[in-house]
N, C-alpha and C positions, 0 to 999 in steps of 0.2 A: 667774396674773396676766394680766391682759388685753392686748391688745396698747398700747394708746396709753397705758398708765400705765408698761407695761415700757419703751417707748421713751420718753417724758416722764423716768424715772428713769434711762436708757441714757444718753441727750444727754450729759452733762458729761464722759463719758469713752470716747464711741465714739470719737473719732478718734486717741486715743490709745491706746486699751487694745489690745494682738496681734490682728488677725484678718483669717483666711487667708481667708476665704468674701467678706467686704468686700473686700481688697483684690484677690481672682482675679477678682470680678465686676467690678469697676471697670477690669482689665483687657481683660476680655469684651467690655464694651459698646463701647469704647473699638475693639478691631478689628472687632467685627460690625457697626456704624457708619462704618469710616474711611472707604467707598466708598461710601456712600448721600449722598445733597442732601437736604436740609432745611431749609427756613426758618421755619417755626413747628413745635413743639416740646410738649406735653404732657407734662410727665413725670411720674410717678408711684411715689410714694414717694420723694421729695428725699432727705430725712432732712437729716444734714450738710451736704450738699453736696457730696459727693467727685465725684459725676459732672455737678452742676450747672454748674457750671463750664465742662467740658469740651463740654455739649451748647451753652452760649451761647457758645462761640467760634466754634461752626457757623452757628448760627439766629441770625435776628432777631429772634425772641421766645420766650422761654419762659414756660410757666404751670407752675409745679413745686408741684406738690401733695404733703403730708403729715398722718397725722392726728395730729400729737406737733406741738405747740405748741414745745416745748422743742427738737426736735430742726429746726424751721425756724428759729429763735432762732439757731441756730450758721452756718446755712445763708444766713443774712442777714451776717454778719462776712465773706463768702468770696469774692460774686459781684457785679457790676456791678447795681444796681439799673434802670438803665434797659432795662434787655433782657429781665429775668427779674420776671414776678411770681411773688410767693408766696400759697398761700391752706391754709389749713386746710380739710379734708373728709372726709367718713367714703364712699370709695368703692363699699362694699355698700349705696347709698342713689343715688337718681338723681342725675345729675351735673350739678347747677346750676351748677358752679364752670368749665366751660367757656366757652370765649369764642373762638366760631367753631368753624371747623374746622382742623383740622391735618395738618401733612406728614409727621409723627410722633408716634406714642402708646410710649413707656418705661417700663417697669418693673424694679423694679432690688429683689427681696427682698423682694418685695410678698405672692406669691401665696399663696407659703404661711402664711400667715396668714389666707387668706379663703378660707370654705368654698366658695360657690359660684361657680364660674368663669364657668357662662352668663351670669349678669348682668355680672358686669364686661367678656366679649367682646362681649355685646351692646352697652354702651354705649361700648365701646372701637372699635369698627366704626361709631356712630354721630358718632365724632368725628373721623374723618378723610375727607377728601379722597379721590378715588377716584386709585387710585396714590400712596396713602399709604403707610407701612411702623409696622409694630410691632414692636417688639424688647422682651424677656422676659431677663431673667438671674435664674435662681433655683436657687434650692439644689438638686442632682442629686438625681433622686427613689432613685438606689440609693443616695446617703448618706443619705434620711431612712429609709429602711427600714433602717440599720442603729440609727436611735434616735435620729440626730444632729436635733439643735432648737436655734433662736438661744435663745442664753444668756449671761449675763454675771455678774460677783461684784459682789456690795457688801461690807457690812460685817457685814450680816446673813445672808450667804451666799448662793449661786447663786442666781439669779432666771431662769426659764426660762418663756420668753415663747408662747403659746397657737399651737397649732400645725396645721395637717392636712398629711396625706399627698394629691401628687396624680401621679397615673401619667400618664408621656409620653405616651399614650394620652389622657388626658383633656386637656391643653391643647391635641390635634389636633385632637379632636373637638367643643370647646367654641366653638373657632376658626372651624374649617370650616363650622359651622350661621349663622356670622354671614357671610359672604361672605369671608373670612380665608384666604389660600394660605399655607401653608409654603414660602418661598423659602432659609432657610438654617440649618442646624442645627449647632453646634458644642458639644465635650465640653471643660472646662477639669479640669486633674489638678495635685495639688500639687505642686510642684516638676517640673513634667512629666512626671512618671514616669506613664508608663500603663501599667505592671502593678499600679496601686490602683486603687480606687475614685475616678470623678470625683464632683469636688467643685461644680463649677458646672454646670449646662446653659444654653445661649443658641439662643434661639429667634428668629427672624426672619419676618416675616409680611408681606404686602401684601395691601392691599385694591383687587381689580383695577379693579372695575366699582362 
């Protein structure tokens, strides 16, 4: 299933159906941000809104982008409209739905779903401010290599949404060719137990010059 049909069908029951990967990243973003300023806001990958919310209580503006039509639909029930726009876009295509530059570029369960990284650091470098920050929360590349993929039930059974593998490696390197520093890197585990596997990685980025 493609990604924005699986999320188009996800919406009516992501914010209530268990899930430990949504709600540890929401956690993530939430401290690898608590110490950064920011007043303009790109985020990427809305979905719901579980962290919409949280980054316009920062910013004066947000641009929250999603390609699920259905899953900005909920994300409109949540947030202050005067603060936040919404738009619809398919991110692996050049980013017209910019507006300016920003003091933060967000992603929140985005990557893995889009094969190629260079384009999106490239145009994710092209929309911040210099002494901007980028922050990444996505699925721990050692829980995909156990097989683990966003997935959800219907009635018709599991639906298990298109996926790649990208090694911690590859978000450094995809980064770094666009002018992008690694400034902070943090492992999130369930229930904190760190004798598992983590479950989140949160990446932090600046763009210095």
């Amino acid at each position: 299933m493609n990604t924005q049909q699986a999320y188009d069908n996800w919406a009516s029951q992501y914010d209530s159906s268990e899930n430990k990967t949504r709600d540890l990243e929401a956690r993530a973003l939430r401290e690898c941000l608590a110490e950064i300023s920011f007043q303009k806001c790109l985020e990427i990958g809305c979905g719901t809104g579980k962290n919409t919310v949280w980054l316009a209580g920062k910013a004066n503006q947000v641009t929250a982008v999603d390609l699920s039509e259905e899953m900005i639909a909920k994300a409109k029930e949540k947030v202050n409209p005067d603060k936040v726009q919404f738009k619809i876009a398919d991110i692996t295509k050049e980013w017209k739905f910019r507006d300016g530059l920003y003091d933060l570029v967000s992603f929140s369960l985005v990557l893995e779903h889009i094969e190629d990284l260079n384009h999106i650091f490239k145009e994710t470098s092209a929309s911040l401010h210099p002494g901007g920050h980028v922050y990444l929360g996505e699925l721990h590349p050692f829980k995909q290599y156990t097989g683990s993929k966003a997935r959800f039930d219907t009635e018709e059974g599991q639906q298990v949404v298109q996926c790649y593998n990208h090694h911690f490696t590859d978000f450094i390197h995809s980064s770094r060719e666009q002018g992008l520093t690694l400034v902070d890197v943090k492992e999130y585990f369930d229930d904190d137990n760190r004798n598992g596997i983590p479950r989140i990685l949160a990446l932090v980025f600046k763009k210095f010059m």
